[in-house]
N, C-alpha and C positions, 0 to 999 in steps of 0.2 A: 437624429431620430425625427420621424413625422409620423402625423397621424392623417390615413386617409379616409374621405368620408364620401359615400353613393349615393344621395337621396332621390326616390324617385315621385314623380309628378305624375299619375296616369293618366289626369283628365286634361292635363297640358300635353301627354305624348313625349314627355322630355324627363332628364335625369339631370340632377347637377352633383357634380365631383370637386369635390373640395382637400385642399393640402394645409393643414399647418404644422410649420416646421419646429419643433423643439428644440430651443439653444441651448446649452450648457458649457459651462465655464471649460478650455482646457486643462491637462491634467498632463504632467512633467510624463506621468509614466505612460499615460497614451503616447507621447512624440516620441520619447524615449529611444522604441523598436524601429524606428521609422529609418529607411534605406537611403543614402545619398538621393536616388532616385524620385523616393514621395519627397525627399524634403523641398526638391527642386522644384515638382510640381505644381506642391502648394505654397512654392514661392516664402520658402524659412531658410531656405540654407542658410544665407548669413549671420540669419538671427537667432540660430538654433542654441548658442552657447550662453548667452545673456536670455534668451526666452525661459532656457529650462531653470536656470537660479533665480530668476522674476517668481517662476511659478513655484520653486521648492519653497522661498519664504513665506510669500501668501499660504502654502498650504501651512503652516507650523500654528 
């Protein structure tokens, strides 16, 4: 999640555009659904089986 922000400057003639990004911790049952495919992408595959019991205990 990010929040974007447009402020403008008139008497500059300019606008400045701003991102910050919002981290949040992941969550077993967000990767859960996830397809051979995305896991490849984002670079989990191997770690997918020990990631998702890391994250089931911390959630308890």
């Amino acid at each position: 999640m990010e929040r974007q922000t447009l402020t403008g400057f008139p008497a500059a003639h300019g606008a400045l555009f701003t991102i910050r990004p919002q981290l949040y911790p992941p969550r077993a049952a967000a990767l859960r659904p996830m397809t051979p495919g995305q896991q490849i992408y984002k670079g989990l595959q191997g770690a997918m089986p020990a990631l998702l019991i890391w994250l089931d205990r911390r959630a308890l």
